[in-house]
C-alpha positions in Angstrom: 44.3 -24.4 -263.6 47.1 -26.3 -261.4 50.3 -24.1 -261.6 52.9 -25.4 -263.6 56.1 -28.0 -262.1 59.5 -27.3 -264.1 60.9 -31.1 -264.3 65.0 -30.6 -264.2 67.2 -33.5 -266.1 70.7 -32.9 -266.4 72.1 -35.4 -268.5 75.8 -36.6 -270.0 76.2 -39.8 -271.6 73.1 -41.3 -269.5 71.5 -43.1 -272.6 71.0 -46.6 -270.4 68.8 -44.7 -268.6 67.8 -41.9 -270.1 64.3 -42.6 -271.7 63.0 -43.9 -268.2 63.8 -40.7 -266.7 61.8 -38.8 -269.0 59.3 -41.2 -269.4 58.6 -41.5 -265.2 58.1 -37.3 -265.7 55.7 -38.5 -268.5 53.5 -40.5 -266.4 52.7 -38.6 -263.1 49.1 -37.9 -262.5 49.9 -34.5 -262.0 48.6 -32.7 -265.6 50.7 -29.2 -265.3 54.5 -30.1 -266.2 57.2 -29.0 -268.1 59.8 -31.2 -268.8 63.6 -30.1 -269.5 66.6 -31.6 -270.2 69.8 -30.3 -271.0 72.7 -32.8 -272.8 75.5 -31.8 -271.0 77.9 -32.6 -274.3 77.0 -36.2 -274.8 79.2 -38.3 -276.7 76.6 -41.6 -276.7 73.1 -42.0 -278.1 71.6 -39.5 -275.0 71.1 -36.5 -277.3 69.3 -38.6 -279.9 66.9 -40.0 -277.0 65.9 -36.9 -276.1 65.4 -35.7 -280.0 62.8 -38.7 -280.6 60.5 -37.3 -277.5 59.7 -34.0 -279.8 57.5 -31.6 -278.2 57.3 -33.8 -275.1 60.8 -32.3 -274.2 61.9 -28.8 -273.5 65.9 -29.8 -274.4 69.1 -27.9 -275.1 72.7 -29.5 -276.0 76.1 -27.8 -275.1 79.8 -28.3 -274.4 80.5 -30.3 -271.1 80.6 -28.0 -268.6 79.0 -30.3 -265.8 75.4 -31.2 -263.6 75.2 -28.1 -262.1 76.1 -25.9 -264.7 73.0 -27.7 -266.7 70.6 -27.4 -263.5 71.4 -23.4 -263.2 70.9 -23.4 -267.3 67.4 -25.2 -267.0 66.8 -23.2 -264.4 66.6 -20.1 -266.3 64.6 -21.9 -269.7 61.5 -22.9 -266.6 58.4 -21.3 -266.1 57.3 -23.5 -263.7 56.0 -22.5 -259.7 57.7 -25.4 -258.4 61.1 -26.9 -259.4 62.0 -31.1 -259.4 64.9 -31.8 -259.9 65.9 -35.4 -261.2 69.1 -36.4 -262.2 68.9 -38.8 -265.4 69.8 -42.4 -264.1 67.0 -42.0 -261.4 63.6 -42.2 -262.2 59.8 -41.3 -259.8 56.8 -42.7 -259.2 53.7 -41.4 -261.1 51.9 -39.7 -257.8 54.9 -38.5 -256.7 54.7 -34.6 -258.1 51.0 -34.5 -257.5 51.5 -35.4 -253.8 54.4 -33.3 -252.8 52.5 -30.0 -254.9 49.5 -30.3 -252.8 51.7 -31.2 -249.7 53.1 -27.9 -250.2 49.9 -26.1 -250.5 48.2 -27.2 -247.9 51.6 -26.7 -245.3 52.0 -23.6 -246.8 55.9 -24.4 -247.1 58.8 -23.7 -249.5 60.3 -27.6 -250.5 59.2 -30.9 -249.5 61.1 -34.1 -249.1 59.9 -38.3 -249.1 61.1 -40.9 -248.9 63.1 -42.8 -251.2 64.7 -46.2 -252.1 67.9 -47.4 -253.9 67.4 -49.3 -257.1 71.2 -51.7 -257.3 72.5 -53.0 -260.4 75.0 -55.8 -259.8 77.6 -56.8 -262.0 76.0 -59.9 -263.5 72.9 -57.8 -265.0 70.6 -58.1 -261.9 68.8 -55.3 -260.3 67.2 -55.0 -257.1 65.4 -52.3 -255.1 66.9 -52.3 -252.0 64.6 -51.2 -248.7 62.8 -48.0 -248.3 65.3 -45.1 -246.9 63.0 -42.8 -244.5 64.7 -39.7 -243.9 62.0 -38.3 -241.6 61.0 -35.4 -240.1 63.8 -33.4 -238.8 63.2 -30.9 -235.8 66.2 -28.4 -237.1 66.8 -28.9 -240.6 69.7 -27.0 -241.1 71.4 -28.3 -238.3 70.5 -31.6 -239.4 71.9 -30.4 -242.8 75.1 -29.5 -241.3 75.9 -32.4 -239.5 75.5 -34.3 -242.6 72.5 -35.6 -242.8 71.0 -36.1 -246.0 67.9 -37.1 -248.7 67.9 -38.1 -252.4 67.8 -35.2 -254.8 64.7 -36.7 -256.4 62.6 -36.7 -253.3 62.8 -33.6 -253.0 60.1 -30.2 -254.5 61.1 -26.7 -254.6 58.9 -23.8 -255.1 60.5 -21.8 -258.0 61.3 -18.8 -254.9 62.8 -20.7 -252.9 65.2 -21.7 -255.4 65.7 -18.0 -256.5 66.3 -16.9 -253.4 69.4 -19.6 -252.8 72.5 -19.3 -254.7 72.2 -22.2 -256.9 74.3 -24.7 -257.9 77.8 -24.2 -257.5 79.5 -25.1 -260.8 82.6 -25.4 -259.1 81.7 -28.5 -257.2 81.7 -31.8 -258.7 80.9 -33.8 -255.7 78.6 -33.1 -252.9 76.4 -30.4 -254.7 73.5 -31.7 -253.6 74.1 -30.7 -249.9 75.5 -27.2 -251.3 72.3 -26.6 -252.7 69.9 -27.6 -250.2 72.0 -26.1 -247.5 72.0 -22.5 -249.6 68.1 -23.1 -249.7 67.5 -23.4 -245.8 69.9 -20.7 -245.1 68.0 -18.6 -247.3 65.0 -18.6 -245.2 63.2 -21.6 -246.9 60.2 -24.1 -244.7 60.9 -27.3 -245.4 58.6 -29.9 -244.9 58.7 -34.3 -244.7 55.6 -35.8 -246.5 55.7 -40.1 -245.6 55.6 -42.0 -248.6 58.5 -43.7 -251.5 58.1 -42.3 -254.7 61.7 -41.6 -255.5 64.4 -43.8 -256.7 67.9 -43.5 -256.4 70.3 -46.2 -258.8 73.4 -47.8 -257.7 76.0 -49.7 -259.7 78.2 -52.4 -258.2 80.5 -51.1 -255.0 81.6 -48.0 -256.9 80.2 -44.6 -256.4 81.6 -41.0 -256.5 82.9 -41.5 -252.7 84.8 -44.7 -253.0 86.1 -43.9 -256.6 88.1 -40.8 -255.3 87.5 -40.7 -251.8 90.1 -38.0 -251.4 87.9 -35.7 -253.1 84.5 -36.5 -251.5 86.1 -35.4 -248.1 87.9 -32.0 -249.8 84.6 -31.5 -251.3 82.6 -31.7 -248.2 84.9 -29.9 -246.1 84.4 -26.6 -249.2 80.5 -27.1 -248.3 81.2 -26.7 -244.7 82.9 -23.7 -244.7 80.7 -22.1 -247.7 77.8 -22.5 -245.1 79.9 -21.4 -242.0 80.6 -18.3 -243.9 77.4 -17.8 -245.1 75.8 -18.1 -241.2 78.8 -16.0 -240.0 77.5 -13.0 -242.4 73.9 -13.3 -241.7 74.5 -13.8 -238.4 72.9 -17.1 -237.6 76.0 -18.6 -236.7 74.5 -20.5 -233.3 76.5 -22.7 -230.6 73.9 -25.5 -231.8 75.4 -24.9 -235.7 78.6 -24.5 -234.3 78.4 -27.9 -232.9 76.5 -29.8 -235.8 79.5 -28.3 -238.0 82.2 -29.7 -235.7 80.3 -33.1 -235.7 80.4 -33.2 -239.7 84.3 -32.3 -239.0 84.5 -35.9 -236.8 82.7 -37.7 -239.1 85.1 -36.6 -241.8 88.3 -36.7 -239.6 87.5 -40.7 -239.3 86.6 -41.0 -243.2 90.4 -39.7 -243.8 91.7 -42.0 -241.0 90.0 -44.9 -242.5 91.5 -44.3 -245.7 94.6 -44.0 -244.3 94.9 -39.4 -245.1 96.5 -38.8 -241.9 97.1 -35.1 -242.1 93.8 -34.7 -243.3 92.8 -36.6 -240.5 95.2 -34.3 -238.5 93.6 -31.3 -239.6 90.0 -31.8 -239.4 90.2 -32.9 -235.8 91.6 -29.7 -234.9 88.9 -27.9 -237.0 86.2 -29.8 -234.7 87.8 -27.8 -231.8 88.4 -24.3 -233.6 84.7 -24.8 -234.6 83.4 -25.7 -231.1 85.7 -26.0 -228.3 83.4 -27.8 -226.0 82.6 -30.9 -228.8 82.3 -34.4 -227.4 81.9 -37.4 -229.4 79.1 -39.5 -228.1 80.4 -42.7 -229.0 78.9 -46.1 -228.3 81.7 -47.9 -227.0 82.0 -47.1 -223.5 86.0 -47.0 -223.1 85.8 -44.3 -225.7 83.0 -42.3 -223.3 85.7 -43.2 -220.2 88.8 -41.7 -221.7 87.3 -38.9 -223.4 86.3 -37.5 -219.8 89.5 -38.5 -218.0 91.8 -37.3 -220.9 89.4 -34.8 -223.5 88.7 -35.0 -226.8 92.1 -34.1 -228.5 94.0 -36.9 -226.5 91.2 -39.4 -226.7 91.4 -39.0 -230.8 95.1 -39.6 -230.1 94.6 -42.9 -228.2 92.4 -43.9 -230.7 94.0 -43.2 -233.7 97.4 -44.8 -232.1 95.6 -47.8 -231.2 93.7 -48.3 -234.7 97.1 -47.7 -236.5 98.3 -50.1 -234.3 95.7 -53.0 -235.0 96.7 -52.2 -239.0 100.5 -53.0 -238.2 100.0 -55.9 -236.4 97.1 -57.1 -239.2 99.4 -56.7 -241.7 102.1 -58.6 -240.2 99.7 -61.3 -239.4 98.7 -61.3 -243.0 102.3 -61.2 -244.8 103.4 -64.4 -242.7 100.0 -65.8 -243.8 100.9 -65.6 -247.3 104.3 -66.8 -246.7 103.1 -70.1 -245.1 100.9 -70.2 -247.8 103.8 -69.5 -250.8 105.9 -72.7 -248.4 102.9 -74.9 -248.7 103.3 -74.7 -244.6 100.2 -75.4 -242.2 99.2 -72.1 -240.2 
């Protein structure tokens, strides 16, 4: 008999969606899963969805306590030798389980990732899936991992150990958690594997998502998941020069997030945690002048230039635009 795949569904006010999530678990050819979903404390029709699926569903309801605290709670209701993981506005294809199980059995590895695709709904009602996102096969994935690279959660496959063996999901986290997880599983010793092939999809609605509705605490929240792994490496000793440096990289790319949204201490302060991190780090940027300046002046004074000169550009844009609109207001040609 095929060993049995544990089907996680966290879910909280998700009743748009809901019954298509459970209903893609329904209809993989794989024959050996379990489905569970836990109502994260509900307040829309999402607890009565799951009621009407019977003994379909594996469900328990609770207070809101949050995604992860509901992914650690399913966790512990499985049986299942593998662990999917699929959040409840996302949905899979029907091979996609079947695949990735026999991928892992035949690589002899501990999770397996695909490829996936991003299904937008647009304000007017209109939906589209937007081209297939290969993550590929990465030669380090933990380095990868820490320079923030990333794949949905749904294209992923856990065996049930590997999962055991990580730290779970921090409950403490409300954005980013995705990365904390997977990064807890690699550093716990876990194979991970790419398998070709879209059988995952991801939803998106409008221009908002968790980043650009508090951006602020994206970056806080990535920065936690940094130094959670630093740490971690640090007391397992795995700490490397080539970790070092991926972790300084994820520090530039979230120094110029803060600059962009105009969080200039933060920006202050993760450029000098690049250089605490790894003294030697060098951006490899693609505008030459950049790549000049950087190797006359360094890194610290060449962030400098830069961020003088892009803090420049803003002034002058915005003086540019407030006469604009006062020609405009005087009716006056410009």
């Amino acid at each position: 008999m095929s060993k049995l795949v544990s089907v996680i569904i966290p879910c909280f006010n998700a009743e748009r969606w809901l019954a298509e999530a459970i209903d893609s678990c329904l209809q993989q050819t794989y024959p050996n899963i379990e489905i569970i979903v836990i109502d994260d404390g509900s307040t829309d029709n999402s607890l009565e969805i799951i009621k009407s699926y019977g003994n379909k569903v594996i469900w328990k309801s609770l207070p809101h306590k949050g995604g992860n605290h509901a992914r650690n709670l399913a966790l512990a209701l499985s049986k299942g030798d593998y662990i999917q993981y699929l959040d409840a506005d996302d949905y899979i294809l029907p091979e996609k389980i079947e695949r990735q199980v026999h991928f892992l059995e035949n690589m002899g590895a501990d999770v397996v990732y695909g490829d996936w695709r991003y299904k937008y709904h647009l304000p007017d009602g209109t939906t589209y899936l937007d081209k297939i996102q290969i993550p590929g096969e990465q030669v380090d994935i933990l380095e990868s991992l820490l320079a923030n690279w990333w794949t949905a959660v749904a294209s992923l496959l856990y065996t049930r150990a590997a999962v055991e063996k990580s730290d779970g999901w921090d409950e403490e986290l409300a954005v980013a958690q995705d990365r904390d997880f997977f990064l807890s599983v690699v550093i716990n010793g876990a194979k991970v594997v790419y398998q070709p092939g879209c059988y995952s999809v991801y939803r998106r609605y409008g221009n908002i998502t968790v980043s650009s509705s508090s951006k602020s605490r994206w970056i806080q929240s990535h920065n936690i998941v940094l130094k959670k792994a630093e740490k971690k490496l640090l007391q397992l000793n795995k700490l490397s020069n080539k970790y070092r440096c991926a972790i300084a990289q994820c520090y530039f790319d979230l120094a110029r997030e803060a600059l962009k949204h105009e969080y200039y201490e933060l920006y202050l302060k993760f450029i000098e945690e690049v250089l605490i991190t790894y003294p030697d780090f060098r951006k490899k940027s693609r505008k030459a002048i950049y790549n000049f300046v950087q190797h006359i002046c360094g890194f610290r004074q060449c962030e400098r230039i830069a961020c003088y000169v892009l803090l420049t550009r803003k002034f002058i844009s915005s003086i540019v635009d407030n006469w604009s609109n006062q020609q405009r207001k005087l009716g006056l040609p410009f």
